[in-house]
C-alpha positions in Angstrom: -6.5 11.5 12.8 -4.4 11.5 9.7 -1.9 8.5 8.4 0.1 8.4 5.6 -0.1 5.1 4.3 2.7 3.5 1.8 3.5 -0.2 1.2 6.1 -2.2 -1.0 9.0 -0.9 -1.0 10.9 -4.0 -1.9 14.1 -1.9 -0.8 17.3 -3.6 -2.4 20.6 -2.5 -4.5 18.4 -3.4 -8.0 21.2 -4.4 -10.3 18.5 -4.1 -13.2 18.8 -0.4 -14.9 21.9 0.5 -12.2 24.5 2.7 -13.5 26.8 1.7 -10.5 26.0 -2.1 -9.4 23.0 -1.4 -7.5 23.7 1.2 -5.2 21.8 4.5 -7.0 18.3 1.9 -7.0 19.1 1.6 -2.8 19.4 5.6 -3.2 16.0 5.6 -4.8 14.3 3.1 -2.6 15.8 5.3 0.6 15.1 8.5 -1.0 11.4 7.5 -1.0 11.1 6.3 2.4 12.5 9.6 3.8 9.9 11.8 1.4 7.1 9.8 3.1 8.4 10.1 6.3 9.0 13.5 5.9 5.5 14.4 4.9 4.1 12.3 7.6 6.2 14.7 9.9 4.9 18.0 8.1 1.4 17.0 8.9 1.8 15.6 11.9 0.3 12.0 11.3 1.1 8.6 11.8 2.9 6.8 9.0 1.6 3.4 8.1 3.4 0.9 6.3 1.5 -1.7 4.6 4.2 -4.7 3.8 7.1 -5.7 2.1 9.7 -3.9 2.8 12.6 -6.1 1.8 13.6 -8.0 -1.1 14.1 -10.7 -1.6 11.7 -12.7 1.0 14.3 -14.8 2.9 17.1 -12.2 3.6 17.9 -8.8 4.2 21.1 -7.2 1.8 23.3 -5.7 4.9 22.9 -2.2 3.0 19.4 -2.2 2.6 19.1 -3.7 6.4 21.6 -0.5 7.7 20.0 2.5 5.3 16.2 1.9 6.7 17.2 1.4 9.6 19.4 4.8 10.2 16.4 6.6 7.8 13.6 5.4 10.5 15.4 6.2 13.5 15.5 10.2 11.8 12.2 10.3 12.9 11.7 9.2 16.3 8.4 12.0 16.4 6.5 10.3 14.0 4.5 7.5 15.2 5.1 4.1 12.7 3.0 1.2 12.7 5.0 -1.4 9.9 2.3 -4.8 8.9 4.0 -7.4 8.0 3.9 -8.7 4.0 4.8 -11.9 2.0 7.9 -10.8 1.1 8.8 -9.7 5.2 8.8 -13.9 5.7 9.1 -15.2 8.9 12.3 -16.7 10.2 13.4 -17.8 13.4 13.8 -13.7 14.7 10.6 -13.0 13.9 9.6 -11.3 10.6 12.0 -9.4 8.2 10.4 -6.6 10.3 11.6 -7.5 13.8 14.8 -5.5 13.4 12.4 -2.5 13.5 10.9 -2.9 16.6 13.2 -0.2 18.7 11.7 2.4 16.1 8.3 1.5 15.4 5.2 -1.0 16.1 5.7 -4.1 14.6 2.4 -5.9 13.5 3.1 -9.7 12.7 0.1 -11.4 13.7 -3.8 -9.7 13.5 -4.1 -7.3 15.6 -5.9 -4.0 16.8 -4.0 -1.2 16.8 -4.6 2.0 18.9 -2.6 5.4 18.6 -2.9 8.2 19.9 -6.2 10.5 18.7 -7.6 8.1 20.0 -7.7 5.9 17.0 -7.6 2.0 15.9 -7.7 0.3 13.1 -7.8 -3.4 12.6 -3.6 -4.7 11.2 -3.9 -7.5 9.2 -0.7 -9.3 8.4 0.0 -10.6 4.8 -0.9 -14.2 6.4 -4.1 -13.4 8.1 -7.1 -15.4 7.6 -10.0 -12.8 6.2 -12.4 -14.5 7.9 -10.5 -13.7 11.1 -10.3 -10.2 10.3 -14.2 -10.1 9.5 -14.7 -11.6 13.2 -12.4 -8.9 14.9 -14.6 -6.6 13.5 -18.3 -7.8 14.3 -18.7 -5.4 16.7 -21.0 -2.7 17.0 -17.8 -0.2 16.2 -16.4 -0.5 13.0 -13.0 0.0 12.4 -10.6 0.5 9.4 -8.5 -2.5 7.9 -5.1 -2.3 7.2 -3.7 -5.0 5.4 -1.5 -7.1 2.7 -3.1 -8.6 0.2 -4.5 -9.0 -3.4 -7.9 -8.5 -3.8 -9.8 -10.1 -6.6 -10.7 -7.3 -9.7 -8.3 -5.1 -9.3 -6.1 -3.3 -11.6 -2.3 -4.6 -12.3 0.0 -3.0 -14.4 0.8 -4.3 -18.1 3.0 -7.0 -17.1 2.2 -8.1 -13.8 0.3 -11.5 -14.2 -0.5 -13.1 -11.2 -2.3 -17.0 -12.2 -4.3 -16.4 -8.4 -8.2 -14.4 -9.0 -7.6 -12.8 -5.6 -9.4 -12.7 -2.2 -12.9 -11.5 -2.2 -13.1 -7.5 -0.6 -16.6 -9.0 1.0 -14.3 -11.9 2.7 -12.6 -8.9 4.9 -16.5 -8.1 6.4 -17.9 -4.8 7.1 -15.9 -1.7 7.3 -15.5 1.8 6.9 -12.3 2.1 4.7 -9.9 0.0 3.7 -6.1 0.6 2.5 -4.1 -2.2 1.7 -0.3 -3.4 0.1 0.9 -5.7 -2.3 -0.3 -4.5 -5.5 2.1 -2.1 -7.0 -0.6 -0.1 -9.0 -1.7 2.4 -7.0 -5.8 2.8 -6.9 -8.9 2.6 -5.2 -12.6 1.0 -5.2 -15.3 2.5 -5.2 -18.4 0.2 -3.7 -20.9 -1.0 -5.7 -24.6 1.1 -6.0 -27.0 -1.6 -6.4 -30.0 1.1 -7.0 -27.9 2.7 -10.0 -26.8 -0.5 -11.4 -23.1 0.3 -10.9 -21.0 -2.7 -9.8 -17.8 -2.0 -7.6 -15.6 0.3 -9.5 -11.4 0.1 -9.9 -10.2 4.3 -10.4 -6.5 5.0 -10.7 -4.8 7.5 -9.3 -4.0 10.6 -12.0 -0.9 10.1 -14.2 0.1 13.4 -14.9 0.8 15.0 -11.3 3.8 16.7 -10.5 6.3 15.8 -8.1 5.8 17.1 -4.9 1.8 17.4 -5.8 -0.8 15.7 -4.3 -5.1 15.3 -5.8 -7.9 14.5 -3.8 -8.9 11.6 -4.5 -12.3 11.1 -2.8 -14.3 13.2 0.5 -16.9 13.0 2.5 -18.0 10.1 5.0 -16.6 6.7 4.2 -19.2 4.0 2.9 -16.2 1.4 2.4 -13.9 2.3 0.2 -10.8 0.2 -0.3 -7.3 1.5 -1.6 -4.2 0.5 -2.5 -1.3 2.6 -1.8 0.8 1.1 -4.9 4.7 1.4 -4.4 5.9 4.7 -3.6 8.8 3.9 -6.9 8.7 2.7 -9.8 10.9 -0.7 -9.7 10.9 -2.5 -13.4 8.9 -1.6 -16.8 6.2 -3.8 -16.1 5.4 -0.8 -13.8 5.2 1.8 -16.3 2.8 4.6 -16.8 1.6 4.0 -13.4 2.0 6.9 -10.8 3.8 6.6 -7.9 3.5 7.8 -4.2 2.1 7.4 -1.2 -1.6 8.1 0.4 -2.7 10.6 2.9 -6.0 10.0 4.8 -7.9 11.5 7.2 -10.0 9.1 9.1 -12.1 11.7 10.1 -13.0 13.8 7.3 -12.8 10.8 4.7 -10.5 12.8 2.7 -7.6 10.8 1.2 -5.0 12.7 -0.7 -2.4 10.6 -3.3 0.8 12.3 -2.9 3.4 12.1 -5.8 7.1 11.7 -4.6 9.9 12.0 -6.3 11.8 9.3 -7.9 13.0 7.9 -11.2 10.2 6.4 -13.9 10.3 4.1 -16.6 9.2 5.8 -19.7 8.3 3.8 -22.7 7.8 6.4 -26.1 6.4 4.8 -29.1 6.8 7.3 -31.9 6.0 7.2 -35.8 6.9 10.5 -36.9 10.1 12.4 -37.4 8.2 15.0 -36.4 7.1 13.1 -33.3 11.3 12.4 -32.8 12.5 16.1 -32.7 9.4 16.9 -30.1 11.0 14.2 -27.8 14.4 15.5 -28.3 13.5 18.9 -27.7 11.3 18.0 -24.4 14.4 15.1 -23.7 15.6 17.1 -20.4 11.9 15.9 -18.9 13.0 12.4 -18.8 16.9 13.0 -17.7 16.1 11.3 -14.5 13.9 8.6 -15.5 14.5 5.0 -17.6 13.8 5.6 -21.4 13.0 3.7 -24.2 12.1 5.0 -27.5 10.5 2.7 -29.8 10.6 4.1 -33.1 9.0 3.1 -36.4 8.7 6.2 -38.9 10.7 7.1 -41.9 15.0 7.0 -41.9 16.0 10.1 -41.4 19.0 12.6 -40.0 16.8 13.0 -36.8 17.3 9.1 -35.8 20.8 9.4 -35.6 20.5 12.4 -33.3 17.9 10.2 -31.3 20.6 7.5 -30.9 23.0 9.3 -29.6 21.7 11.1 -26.5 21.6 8.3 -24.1 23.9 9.3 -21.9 21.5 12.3 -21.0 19.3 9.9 -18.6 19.6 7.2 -16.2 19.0 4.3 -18.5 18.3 5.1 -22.4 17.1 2.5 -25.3 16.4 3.6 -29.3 14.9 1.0 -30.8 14.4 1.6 -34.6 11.7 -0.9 -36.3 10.0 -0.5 -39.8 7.1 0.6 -39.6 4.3 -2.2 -40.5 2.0 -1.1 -43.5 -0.9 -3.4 -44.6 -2.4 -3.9 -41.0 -5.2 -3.1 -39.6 -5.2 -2.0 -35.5 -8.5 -3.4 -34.1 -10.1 -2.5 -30.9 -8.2 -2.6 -27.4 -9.8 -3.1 -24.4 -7.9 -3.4 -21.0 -7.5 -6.8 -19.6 -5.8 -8.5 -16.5 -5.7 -11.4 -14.3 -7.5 -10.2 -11.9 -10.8 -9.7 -14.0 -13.8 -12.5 -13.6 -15.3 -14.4 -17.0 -18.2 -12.2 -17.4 -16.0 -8.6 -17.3 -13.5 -9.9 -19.7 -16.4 -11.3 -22.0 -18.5 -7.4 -21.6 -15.4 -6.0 -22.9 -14.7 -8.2 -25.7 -18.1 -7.5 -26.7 -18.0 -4.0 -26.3 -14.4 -4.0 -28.3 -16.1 -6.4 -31.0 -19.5 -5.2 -31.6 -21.2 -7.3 -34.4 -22.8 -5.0 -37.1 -26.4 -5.2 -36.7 -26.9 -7.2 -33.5 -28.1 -6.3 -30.2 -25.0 -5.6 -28.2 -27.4 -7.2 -25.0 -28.3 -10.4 -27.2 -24.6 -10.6 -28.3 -23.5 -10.2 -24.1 -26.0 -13.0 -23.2 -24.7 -15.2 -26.0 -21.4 -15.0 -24.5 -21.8 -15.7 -21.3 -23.5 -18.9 -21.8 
């Protein structure tokens, strides 16, 4: 059984970064529910949606409402399954899903879910109590969760602070695989190996794949895994650098595939050279369709004004020109973010800080108590 799996697409006329009041973002939002669709179709698999489709949580802009509708019904051969996510809020129709229900399977309350295959997997609505979820699946047969959630640990992108630590992944029970919504960052887990020392790992997906290209990700039988699809578009610069798509998995092989689709970026260059300058103007026709800003601090020159001038060239364009800082000393970075616990944020300000002739283990220890 194959599924393609994508969650948040939060699709609304974004008048942030428009050129024309909102409507090119709807086109970009659209655009990327068709590509998914569409590969679903080309592979013949189910096409699993993971929550939050609208924006914002209590109403549906009419546009928004008529464009996924008419791009759903396109497809009537693909089997859909849509779980329902915090921003999909109940009202007194139902979800912000329920005006899907003549096109697809409509999951508002924890459910199991067969297709055709045969296949189930356990639908876990953004509201759905973990513990509930762990029950449904105390059975001898184990089967996949699909939910909408935020899971404590994992990875957000640089300006996505959330003051919650997460749920626990062990709160969902024992499964094969997991593949959830609701963070935009698109990554997966890899479980914990006690024998090696290894604690559960968070693993992006690569950042420099083509459009239209998809990686491998992980094979071979599951030993539960947990991804998160991220949003198949990028949707503000707190969500830059991150690549974006949608997932293909094969519940029988364990093969998962992250599939880049095509949409506009948000591309933040910081550059300190004028030689640094004319490389991006001479590559500038990469970025036409994406959101740019050039942050630059190297010396005043001919090449700036040139830099300046080419905004019109992409979708959305920024030159910032800053003097450079001299003086300063850059120290050590080390990723952090809200959903980290004590001790990991502590490990890596140790391992970013090391003091010069101490033991990095007596240094750790101190730390933590």
């Amino acid at each position: 059984m194959k599924l393609v799996c994508t969650a948040d697409f939060h699709i609304h006329p974004w008048r942030l970064e428009s050129r024309d009041g909102g409507h090119d973002r709807l086109m970009d939002g659209l655009s990327c529910l068709r590509q998914s669709l569409e590969l679903a179709r080309s592979v013949r698999a189910a096409w699993c949606f993971l929550g939050d489709f609208k924006q914002p949580k209590t109403l549906w802009p009419q546009e928004a409402l008529t464009g996924s509708h008419a791009v759903l019904r396109d497809f009537p051969d693909v089997e859909k399954v849509l779980v329902a996510g915090n921003h999909d809020a109940e009202g007194m129709g139902g979800s912000g899903l329920a005006p899907f229900k003549d096109v697809g399977r409509v999951v508002e309350k924890l459910e199991v879910v067969d297709l055709p295959g045969p296949f189930a997997f356990i639908a876990a609505p953004w509201n759905a109590d973990p513990a509930a979820v762990a029950e449904a699946n105390s059975g001898v047969r184990k089967l996949p969760v699909f939910s909408h959630g935020f899971l404590a640990g994992c990875m957000l992108g640089p300006e996505d602070v959330r003051i919650a630590k997460g749920t626990s992944a062990g709160a969902y029970g024992d499964f094969p695989y997991a593949v959830f919504g609701d963070v935009h960052r698109g990554q997966w887990r890899v479980p914990a190996d006690p024998a090696a020392g290894r604690p559960p790992t968070w693993c992006p997906y690569p950042t420099d794949l083509e459009v239209g290209m998809a990686v491998t990700v992980r094979r071979g039988p599951w030993s539960g895994e947990i991804f998160y699809c991220g949003d198949p578009y990028a949707q503000n610069w707190g969500e830059r650098g991150t690549p974006k798509g949608c997932l293909l998995v094969d519940s029988d092989s364990g093969d998962v595939e992250f599939c880049r689709l095509s949409s506009p970026g948000y591309v933040l260059l910081e550059i300190d050279t004028v030689a640094g300058l004319e490389a991006f103007l001479q590559r500038r026709k990469e970025y036409k369709e994406d959101f740019v800003r050039v942050v630059y601090t190297g010396p005043g020159s001919a090449v700036v004004g040139a830099a300046e001038r080419v905004g019109d060239e992409f979708r959305s364009y920024q030159f910032v020109y800053r003097r450079a800082e001299t003086g300063t000393v850059r120290g050590s970075l080390v990723e952090v973010h809200a959903g980290l616990s004590t001790a990991e944020i502590v490990a890596g300000y140790a391992r970013a800080r090391p003091l010069p002739g101490a033991d990095p283990k007596v240094v750790l220890e101190a730390g933590l108590r």
